[in-house]
C-alpha positions in Angstrom: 46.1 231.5 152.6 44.4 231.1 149.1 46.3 228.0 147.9 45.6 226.7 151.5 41.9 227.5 150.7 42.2 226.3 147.1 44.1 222.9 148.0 41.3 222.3 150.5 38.5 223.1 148.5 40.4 220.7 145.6 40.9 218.0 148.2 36.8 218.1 149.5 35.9 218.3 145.5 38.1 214.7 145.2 36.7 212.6 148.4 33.2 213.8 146.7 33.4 212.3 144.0 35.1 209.2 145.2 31.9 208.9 147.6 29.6 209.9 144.9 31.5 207.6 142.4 31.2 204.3 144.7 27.5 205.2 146.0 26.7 205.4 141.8 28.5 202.1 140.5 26.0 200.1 138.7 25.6 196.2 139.9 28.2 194.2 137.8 26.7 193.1 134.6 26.3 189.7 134.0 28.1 188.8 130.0 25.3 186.9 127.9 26.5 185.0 125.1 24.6 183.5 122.4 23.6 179.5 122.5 25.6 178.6 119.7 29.3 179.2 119.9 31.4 181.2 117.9 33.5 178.5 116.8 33.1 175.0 116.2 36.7 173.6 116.3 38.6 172.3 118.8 37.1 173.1 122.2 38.5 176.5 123.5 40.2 177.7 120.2 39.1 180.8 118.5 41.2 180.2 115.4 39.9 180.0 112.1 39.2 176.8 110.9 42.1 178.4 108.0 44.6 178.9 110.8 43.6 175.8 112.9 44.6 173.5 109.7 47.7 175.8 109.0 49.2 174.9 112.8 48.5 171.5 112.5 50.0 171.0 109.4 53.1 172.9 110.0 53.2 170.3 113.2 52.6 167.5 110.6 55.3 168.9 108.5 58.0 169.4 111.1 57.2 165.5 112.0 58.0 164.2 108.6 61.1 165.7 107.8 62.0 165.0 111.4 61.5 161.4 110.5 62.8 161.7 107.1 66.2 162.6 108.2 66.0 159.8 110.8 65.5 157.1 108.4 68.2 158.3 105.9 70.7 158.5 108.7 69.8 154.9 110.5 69.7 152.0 107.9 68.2 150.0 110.7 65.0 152.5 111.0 62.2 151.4 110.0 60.8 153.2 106.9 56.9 152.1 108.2 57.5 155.0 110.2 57.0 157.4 107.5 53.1 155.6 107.8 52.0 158.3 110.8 53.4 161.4 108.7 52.7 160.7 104.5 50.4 159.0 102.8 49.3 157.9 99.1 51.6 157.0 96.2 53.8 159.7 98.0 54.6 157.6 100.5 55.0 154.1 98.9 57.8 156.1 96.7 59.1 158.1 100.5 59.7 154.3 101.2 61.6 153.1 98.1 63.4 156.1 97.7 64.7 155.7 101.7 65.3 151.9 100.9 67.5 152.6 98.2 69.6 155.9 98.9 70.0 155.6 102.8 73.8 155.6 103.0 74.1 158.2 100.3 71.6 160.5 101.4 72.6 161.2 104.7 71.3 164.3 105.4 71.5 164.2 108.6 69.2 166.3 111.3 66.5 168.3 109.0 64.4 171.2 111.2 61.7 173.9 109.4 63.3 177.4 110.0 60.1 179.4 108.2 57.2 178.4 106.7 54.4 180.4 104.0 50.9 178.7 103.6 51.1 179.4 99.6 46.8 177.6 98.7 44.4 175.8 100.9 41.3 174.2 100.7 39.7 173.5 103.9 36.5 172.2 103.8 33.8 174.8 105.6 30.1 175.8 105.6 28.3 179.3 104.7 29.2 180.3 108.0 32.7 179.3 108.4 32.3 176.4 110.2 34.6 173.3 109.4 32.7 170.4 107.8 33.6 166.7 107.2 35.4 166.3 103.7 39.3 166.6 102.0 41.6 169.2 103.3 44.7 170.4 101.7 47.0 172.6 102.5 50.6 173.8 100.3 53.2 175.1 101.8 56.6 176.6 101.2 59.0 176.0 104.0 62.7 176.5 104.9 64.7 173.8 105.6 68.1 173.9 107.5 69.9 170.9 107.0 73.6 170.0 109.9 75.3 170.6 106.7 74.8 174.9 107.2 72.5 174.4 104.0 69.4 176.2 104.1 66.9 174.9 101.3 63.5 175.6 100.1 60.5 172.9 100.3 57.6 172.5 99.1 55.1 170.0 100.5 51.6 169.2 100.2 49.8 168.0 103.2 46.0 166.1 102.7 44.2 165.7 105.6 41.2 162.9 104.8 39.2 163.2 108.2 39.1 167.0 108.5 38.4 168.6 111.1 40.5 165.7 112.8 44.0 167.7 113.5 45.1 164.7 113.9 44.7 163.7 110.1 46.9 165.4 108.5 49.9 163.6 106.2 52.3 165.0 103.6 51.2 163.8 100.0 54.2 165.5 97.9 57.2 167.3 98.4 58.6 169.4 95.5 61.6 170.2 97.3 64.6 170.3 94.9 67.7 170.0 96.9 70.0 172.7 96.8 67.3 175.6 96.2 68.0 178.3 98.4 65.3 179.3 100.6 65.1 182.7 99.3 63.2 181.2 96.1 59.8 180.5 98.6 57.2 183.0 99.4 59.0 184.2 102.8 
């Protein structure tokens, strides 16, 4: 009779304070944010303006060794495609250096396997906001090659019309063939 009592009384303390709770809940409260906004990057992204140029250039990167390995495979390609993804003296030389070696250098399909930001400089205000200016970025990356060779790179990507994502170009690739990745900063 006492647990009948006890689970009753249990039960009537419960549907209490579920009434109680639902007669007590405040009216929703209505988020205010400041008028400025917390980032001024892309629209939407709360990214760093450090990781925002990171991605994009890891993109950039991926596209140039993509089209690298294109144009030493095809000796029809066109090397004016390397235009889109390097730039400078770096890529007048990308161009001879195609020209000249395309049957010997086949290296067939290149892909980034891992990738270490090693120094950037990315162009930003006393309050962390991206401003107009020069932006570069070094990277160490690792490169698997179709011939089961895995090989450490070393590009520098410039991007002249930051905070354009869109500007980013590979201005120098250190990348000795043969070194294994394990020499990077993975």
């Amino acid at each position: 009779m006492t647990r009948r009592i006890a689970a009753l009384a249990t039960l009537t303390a419960a549907m209490c304070l579920t009434a109680s709770c639902s007669i007590l809940t405040p009216e929703p409260v209505t988020l205010e944010t400041n008028s400025g906004p917390t980032f001024t990057g892309p629209p939407g992204s709360g990214k760093s303006p450090e990781q925002q140029a990171g991605e994009a250039a890891l993109v950039k990167v991926n596209e140039y060794y993509t089209v690298l390995a294109r144009l030493s495979a095809d000796p029809a390609a066109n090397p004016a495609d390397l235009d889109n993804v390097a730039a400078g003296n770096f890529l007048q030389s990308t161009k001879r250096d195609i020209t000249a070696h395309r049957i010997e250098a086949n290296a067939g399909e290149i892909k980034v396997l891992k990738n270490t930001i090693t120094r950037h400089n990315i162009p930003i205000d006393e309050n962390g906001i991206p401003t107009p200016g020069t932006a570069t970025i070094e990277m160490d990356v690792c490169l698997a090659r179709t011939t089961d060779l895995l090989e450490l790179g070393k590009p520098i990507l410039t991007n002249t019309a930051w905070p354009d994502p869109a500007g980013w170009r590979v201005t120098a690739d250190y990348t000795l063939p043969g070194t294994p990745c394990n020499a990077g900063l993975f």
